[in-house]
BAPATOR-467378 format. One record per residue (C-alpha): residue number from 1; z, y, x; residue in one letter. Coordinates in steps of 0.1 Angstrom, whole numbers, plus 5000, padded with zeros to 4 digits. Example, Ala and Ser with C-alpha at 12.3 -4.5 7.8 and 13.67 -1.06 7.14 Angstrom:
% BAPATOR-467378
REC, num, w, v, u, residuo
REC, 1, 5078, 4955, 5123, a
REC, 2, 5071, 4989, 5137, s
//
This chain:
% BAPATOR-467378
REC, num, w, v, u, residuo
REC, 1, 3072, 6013, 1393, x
REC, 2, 3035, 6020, 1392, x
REC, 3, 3016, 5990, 1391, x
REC, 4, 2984, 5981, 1413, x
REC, 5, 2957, 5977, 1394, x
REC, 6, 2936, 5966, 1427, x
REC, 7, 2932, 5924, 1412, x
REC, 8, 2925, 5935, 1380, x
REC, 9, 2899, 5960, 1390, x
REC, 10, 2886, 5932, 1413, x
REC, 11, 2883, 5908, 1385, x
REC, 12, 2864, 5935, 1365, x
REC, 13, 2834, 5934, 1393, x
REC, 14, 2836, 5896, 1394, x
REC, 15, 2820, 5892, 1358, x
REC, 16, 2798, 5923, 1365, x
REC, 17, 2784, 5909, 1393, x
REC, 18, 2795, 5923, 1424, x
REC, 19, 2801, 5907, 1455, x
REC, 20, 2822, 5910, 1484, x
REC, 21, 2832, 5899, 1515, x
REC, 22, 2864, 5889, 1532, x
REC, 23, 2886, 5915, 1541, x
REC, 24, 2913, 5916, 1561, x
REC, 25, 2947, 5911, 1552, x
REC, 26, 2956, 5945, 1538, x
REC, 27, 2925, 5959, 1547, x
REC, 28, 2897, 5977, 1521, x
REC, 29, 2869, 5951, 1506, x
REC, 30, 2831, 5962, 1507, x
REC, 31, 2820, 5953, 1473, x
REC, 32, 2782, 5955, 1468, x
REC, 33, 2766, 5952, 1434, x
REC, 34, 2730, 5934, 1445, x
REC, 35, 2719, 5958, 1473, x
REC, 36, 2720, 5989, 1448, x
REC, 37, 2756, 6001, 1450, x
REC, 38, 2784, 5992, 1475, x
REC, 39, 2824, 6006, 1474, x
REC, 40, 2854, 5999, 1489, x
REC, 41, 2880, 5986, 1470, x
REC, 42, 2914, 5990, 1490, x
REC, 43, 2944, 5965, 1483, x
REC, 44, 2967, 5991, 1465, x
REC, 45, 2948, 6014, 1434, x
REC, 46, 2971, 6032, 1411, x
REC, 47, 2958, 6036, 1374, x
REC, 48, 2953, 6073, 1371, x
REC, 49, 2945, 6082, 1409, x
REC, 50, 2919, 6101, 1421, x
REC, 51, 2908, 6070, 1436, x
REC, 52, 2908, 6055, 1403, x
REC, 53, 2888, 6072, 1390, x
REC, 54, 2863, 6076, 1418, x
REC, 55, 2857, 6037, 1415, x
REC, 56, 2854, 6033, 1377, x
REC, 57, 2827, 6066, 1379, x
REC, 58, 2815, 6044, 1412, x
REC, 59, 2813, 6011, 1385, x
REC, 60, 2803, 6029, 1358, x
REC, 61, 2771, 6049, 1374, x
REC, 62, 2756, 6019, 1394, x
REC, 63, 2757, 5998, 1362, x
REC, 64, 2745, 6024, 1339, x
REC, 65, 2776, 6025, 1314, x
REC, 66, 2802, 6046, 1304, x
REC, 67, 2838, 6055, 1321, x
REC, 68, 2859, 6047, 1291, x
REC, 69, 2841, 6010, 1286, x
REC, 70, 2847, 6002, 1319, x
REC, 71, 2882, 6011, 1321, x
REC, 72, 2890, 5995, 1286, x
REC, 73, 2870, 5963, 1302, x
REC, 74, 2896, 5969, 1332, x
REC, 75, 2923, 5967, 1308, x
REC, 76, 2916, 5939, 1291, x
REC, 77, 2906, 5919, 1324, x
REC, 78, 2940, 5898, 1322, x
REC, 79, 2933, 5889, 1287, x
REC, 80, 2926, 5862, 1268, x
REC, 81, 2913, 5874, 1228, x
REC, 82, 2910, 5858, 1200, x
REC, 83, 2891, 5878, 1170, x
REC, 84, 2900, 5864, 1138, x
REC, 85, 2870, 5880, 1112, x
REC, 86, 2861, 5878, 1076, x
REC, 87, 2837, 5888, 1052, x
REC, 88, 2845, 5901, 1019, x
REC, 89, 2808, 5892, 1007, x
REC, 90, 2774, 5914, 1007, x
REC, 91, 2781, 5946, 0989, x
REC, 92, 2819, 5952, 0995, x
REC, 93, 2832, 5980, 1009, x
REC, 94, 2865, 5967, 1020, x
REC, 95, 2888, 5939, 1013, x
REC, 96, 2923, 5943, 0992, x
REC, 97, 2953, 5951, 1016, x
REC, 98, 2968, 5918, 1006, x
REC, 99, 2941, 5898, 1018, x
REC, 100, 2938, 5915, 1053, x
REC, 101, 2976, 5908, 1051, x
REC, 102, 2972, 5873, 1044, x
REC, 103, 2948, 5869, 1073, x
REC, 104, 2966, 5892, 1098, x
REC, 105, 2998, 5865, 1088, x
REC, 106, 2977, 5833, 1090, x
REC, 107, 2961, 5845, 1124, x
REC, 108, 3004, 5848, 1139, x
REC, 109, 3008, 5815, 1120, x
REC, 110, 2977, 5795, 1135, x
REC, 111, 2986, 5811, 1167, x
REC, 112, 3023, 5799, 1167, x
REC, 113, 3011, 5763, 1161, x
REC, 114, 2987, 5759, 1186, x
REC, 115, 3017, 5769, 1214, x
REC, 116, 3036, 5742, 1193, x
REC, 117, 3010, 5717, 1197, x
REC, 118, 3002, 5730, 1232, x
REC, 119, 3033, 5715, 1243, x
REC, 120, 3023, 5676, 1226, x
REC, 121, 2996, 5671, 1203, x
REC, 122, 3011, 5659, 1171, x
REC, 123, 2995, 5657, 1133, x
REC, 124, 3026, 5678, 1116, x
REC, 125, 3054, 5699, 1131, x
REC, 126, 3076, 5703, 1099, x
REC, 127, 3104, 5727, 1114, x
REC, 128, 3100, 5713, 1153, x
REC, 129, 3085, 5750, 1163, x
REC, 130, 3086, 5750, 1201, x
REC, 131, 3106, 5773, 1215, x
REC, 132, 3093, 5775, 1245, x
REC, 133, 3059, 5778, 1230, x
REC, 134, 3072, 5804, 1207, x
REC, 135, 3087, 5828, 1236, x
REC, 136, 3052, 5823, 1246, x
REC, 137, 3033, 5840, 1218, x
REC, 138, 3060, 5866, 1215, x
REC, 139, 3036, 5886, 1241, x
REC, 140, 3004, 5888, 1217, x
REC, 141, 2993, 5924, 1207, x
REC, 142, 2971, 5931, 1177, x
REC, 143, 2947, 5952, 1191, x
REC, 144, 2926, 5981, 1175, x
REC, 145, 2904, 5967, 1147, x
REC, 146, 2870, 5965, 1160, x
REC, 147, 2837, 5977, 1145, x
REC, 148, 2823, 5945, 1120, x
REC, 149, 2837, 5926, 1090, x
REC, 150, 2871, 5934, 1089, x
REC, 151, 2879, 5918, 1132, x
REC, 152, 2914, 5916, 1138, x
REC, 153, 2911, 5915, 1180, x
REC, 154, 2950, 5892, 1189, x
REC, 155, 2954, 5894, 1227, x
REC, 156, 2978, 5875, 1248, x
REC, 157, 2976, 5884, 1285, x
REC, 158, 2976, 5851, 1315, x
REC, 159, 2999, 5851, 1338, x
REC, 160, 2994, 5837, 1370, x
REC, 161, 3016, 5804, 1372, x
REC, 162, 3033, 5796, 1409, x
REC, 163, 3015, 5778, 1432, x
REC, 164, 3016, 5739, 1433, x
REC, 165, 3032, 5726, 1464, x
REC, 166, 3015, 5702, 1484, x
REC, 167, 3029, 5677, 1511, x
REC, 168, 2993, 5659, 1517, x
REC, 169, 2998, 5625, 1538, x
REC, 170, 2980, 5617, 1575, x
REC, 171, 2949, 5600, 1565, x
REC, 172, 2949, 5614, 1526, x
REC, 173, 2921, 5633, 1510, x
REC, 174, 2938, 5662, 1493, x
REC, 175, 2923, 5681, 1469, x
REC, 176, 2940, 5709, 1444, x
REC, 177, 2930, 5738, 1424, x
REC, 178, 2950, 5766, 1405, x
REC, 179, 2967, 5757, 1377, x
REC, 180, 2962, 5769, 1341, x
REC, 181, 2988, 5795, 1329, x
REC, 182, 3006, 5789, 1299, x
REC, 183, 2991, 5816, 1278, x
REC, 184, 2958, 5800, 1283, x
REC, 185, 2963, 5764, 1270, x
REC, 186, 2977, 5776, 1239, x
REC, 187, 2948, 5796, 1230, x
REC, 188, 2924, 5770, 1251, x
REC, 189, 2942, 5749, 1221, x
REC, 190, 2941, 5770, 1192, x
REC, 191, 2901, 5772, 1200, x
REC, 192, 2894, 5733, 1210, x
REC, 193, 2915, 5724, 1179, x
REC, 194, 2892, 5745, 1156, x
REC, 195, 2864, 5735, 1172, x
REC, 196, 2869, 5699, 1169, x
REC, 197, 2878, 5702, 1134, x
REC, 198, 2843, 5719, 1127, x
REC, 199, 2822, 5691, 1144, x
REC, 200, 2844, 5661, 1127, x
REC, 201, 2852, 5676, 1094, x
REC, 202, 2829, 5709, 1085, x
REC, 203, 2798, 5694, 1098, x
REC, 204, 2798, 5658, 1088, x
REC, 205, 2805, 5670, 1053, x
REC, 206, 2824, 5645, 1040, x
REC, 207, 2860, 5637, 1027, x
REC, 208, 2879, 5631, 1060, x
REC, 209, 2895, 5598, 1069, x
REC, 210, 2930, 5596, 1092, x
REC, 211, 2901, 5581, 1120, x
REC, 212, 2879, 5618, 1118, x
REC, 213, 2913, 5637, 1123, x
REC, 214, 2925, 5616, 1159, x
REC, 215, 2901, 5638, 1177, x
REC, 216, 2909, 5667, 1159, x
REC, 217, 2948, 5660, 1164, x
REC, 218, 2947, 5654, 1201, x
REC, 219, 2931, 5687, 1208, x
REC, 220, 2957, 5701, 1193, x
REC, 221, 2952, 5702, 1154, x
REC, 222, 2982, 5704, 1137, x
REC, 223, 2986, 5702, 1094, x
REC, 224, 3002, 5738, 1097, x
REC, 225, 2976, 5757, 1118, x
REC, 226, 2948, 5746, 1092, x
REC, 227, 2976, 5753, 1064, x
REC, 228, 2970, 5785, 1079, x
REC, 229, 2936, 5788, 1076, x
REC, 230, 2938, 5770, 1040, x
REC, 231, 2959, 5800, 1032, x
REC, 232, 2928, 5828, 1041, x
REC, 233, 2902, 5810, 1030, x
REC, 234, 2920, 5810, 0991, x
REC, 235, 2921, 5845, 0990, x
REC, 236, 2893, 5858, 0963, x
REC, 237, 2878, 5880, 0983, x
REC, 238, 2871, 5863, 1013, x
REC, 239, 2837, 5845, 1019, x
REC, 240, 2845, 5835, 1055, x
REC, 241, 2865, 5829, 1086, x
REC, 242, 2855, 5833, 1117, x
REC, 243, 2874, 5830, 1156, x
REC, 244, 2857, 5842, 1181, x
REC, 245, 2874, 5837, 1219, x
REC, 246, 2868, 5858, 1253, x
REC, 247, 2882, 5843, 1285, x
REC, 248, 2899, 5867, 1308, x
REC, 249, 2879, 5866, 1338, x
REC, 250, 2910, 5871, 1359, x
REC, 251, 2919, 5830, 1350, x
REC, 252, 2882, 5812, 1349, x
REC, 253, 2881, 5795, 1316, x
REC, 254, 2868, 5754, 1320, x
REC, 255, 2834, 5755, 1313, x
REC, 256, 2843, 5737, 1278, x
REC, 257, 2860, 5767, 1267, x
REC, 258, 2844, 5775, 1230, x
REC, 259, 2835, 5805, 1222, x
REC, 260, 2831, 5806, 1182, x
REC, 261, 2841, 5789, 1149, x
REC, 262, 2833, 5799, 1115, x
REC, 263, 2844, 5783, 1086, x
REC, 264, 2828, 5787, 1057, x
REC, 265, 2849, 5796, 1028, x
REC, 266, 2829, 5782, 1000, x
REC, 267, 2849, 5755, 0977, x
REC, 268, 2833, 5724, 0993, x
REC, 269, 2846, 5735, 1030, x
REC, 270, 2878, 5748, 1010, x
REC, 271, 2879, 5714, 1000, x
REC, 272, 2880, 5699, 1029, x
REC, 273, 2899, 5719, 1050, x
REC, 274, 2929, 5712, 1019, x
REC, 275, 2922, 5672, 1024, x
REC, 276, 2925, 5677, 1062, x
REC, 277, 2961, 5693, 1056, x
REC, 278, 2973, 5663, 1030, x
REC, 279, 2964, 5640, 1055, x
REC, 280, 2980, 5654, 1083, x
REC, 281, 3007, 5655, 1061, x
REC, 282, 3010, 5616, 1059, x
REC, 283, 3037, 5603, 1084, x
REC, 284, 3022, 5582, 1110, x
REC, 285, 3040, 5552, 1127, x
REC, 286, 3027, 5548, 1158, x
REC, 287, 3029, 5588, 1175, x
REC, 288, 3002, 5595, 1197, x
REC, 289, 3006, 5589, 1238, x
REC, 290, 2984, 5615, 1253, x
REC, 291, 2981, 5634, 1280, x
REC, 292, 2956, 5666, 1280, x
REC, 293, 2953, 5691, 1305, x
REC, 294, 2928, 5703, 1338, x
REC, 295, 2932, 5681, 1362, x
REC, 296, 2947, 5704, 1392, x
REC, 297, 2957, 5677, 1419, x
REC, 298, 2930, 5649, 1437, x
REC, 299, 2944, 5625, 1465, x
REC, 300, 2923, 5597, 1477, x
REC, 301, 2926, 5576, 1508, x
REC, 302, 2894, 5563, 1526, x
REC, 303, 2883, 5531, 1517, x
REC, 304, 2909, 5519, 1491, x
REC, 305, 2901, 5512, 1455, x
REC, 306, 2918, 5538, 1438, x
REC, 307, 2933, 5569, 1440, x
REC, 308, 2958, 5594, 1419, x
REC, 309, 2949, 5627, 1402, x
REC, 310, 2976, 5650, 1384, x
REC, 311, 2969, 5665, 1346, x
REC, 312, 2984, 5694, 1343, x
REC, 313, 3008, 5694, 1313, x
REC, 314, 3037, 5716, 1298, x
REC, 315, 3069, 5711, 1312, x
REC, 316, 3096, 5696, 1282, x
REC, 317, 3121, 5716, 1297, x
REC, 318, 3111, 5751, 1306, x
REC, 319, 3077, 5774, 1303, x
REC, 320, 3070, 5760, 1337, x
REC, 321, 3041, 5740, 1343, x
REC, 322, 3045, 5704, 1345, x
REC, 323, 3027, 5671, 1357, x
REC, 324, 3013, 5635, 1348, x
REC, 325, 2999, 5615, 1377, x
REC, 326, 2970, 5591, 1373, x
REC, 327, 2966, 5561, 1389, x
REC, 328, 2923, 5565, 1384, x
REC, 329, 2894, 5539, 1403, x
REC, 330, 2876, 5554, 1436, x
REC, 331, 2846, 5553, 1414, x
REC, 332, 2852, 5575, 1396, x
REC, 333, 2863, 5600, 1418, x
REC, 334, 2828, 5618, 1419, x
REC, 335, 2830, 5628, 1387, x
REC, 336, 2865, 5636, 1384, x
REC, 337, 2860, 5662, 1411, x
REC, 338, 2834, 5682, 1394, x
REC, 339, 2856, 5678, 1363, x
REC, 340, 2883, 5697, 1385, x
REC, 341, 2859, 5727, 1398, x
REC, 342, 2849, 5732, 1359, x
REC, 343, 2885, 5739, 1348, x
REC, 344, 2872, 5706, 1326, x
REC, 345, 2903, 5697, 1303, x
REC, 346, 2904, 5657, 1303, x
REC, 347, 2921, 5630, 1282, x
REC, 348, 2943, 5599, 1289, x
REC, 349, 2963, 5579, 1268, x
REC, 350, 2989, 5552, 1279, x
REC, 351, 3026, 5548, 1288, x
REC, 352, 3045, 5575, 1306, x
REC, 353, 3071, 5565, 1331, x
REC, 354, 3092, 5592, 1335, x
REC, 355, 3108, 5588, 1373, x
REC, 356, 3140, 5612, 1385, x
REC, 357, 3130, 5637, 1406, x
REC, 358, 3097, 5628, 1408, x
REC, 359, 3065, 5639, 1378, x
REC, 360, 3058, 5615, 1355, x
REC, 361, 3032, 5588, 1361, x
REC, 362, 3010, 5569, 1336, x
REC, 363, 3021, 5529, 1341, x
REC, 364, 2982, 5521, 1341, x
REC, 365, 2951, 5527, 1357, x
REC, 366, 2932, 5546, 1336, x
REC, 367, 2900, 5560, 1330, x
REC, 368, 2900, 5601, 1321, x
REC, 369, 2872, 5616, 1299, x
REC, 370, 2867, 5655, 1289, x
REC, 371, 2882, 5666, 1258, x
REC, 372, 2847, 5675, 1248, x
REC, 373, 2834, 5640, 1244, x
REC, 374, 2858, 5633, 1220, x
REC, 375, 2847, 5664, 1201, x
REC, 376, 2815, 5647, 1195, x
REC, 377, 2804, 5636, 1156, x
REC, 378, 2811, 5606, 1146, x
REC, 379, 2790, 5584, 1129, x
//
């Protein structure tokens, strides 16, 4: 079967700036690119039509570029990449095959455990591999090598997750937005978990303490994803790691997604990185009860003193999507609705009750914050 390329073609002139108005249901959309160009998209476009190519030609005149970038732009619309570079140092002319190896493996291997750890944050996973999150990263390509420092482009394409059913009460102020898809928290993890390590560990400069890595941990640092990059950085002939991440467009990253982390691979940040990994080797008594996730669900009745929001989290049973409601205060509510719009992920900790047939609820009321404020240096 062919496929329709129509949403991913729509997606494309989304992020280029066009705009369009509401069509109806099964009817072409006038797209118009700010009063210089219009088309109309219709709801079924075959990849390698006539009209396919009459609407890149359409794209790729008004905007001035060329056909094959826009089609490879179309392409890579449902996308999420992550561009794992290094730098063999001024002067070389290439790297030894066994490095690129080595960082070709640790990129599959810092990949696998940020869908373990996209599941639960957790300091170590030992031999506890999710399968679920696993099956999950089954789907990443290795794309072409790109122009640069030796870029090795790993995609994993979203998929759009089912809707969220909604039985809003008489008298209830519902709110809901689409959930994230599974492919995009574990790279939303794999990039929040390097970041975080590079604003507690990299830049404070220090040995870390247990305390620095909690941060680090709960968005989604694990000991064997910066085993991983422990493992790249020792080769001879690398000077530097860098991950760079572009959102699909088709799935609007939160507006906390990071876009870059390099880690230096002199021997002080070699250093460091090899402390982190003995630390979050050290078996900790007291696991960590958090919940992290967009916040996908608002319900609020007038006048009462509280209300309940829903984190979106991994299901323990299946790829599906899953839930934890939040008992939250009304005055808060403000703020956790902007949170919402931004695709902000947000952090709770507590007790989970798990109730039969029903999500799971935290027992308290508590108060969520972004991800990102956790992020912050210490002191």
């Amino acid at each position: 079967m062919t496929e329709n390329m129509a949403d991913d073609l729509t997606a494309l002139l989304l992020t280029r700036g066009w705009t369009s108005q509401e069509p109806n249901p099964g009817a072409s959309a006038l797209w118009t690119l700010r009063g210089r160009a219009e088309m109309y998209v219709p709801p079924v476009v075959t990849r390698g039509s006539f009209l396919w190519s009459d609407l890149v030609m359409r794209i790729s005149t008004a905007q001035d570029d060329r056909t094959d970038v826009v089609e490879r732009e179309i392409e890579l619309v449902r996308y999420d990449v992550t561009r794992f570079r290094v730098d063999a140092g001024p002067g070389a002319q290439g790297i030894p095959l066994e490095a690129g190896a080595t960082v070709i493996g640790s990129a599959f291997g810092m990949l696998r455990a940020a869908a373990t750890a996209a599941r639960r944050p957790r300091q170590s996973i030992g031999s506890n591999y999710s399968r679920i999150g696993d099956e999950i990263i089954r789907d990443a390509k290795l794309a072409h090598t790109e122009v640069g420092s030796f870029v090795f482009p790993v995609m994993l394409k979203v998929s759009p997750p089912d809707p969220l059913p909604e039985t809003p009460l008489p008298g209830v102020d519902v709110n809901s937005t689409r959930p994230e898809s599974s492919e995009r928290r574990v790279t939303r993890t794999l990039a929040q978990a390097l970041t975080a390590f590079d604003r507690h560990v990299l830049q404070p400069g220090r040995d870390p303490r247990l305390a620095d890595l909690t941060p680090v941990v709960i968005a989604g640092g694990t000991k064997e994803l910066f085993a991983q990059v422990s493992r790249t950085l020792a080769e001879p002939d690398v000077s530097w790691l860098e991950t760079a991440f572009s959102w699909s467009p088709a799935e609007s990253p939160g507006a906390d997604a990071p876009t870059r982390v390099i880690i230096p691979g002199e021997s002080e940040a070699q250093a460091l990185v090899s402390k982190a990994v003995r630390l979050l080797s050290t078996p900790k008594s007291d696991p960590l009860r958090v919940i992290t996730g967009p916040i996908i669900h608002i319900s609020h009745a007038p006048g009462e003193p509280v209300g309940e929001i829903a984190i979106q989290t991994p299901s323990p049973t299946s790829a599906r999507y899953g839930r934890v409601e939040v008992t939250v205060r009304q005055e808060q509510l403000t703020e956790i609705h902007q949170w919402m719009d931004q695709g902000t992920t947000v952090v709770v900790q507590g007790i989970v009750e798990r109730r039969p047939g029903r999500p799971a609820k935290l027992k308290e009321i508590a108060e969520p914050r972004p991800l990102d404020d956790t992020l912050q240096i210490s002191s």
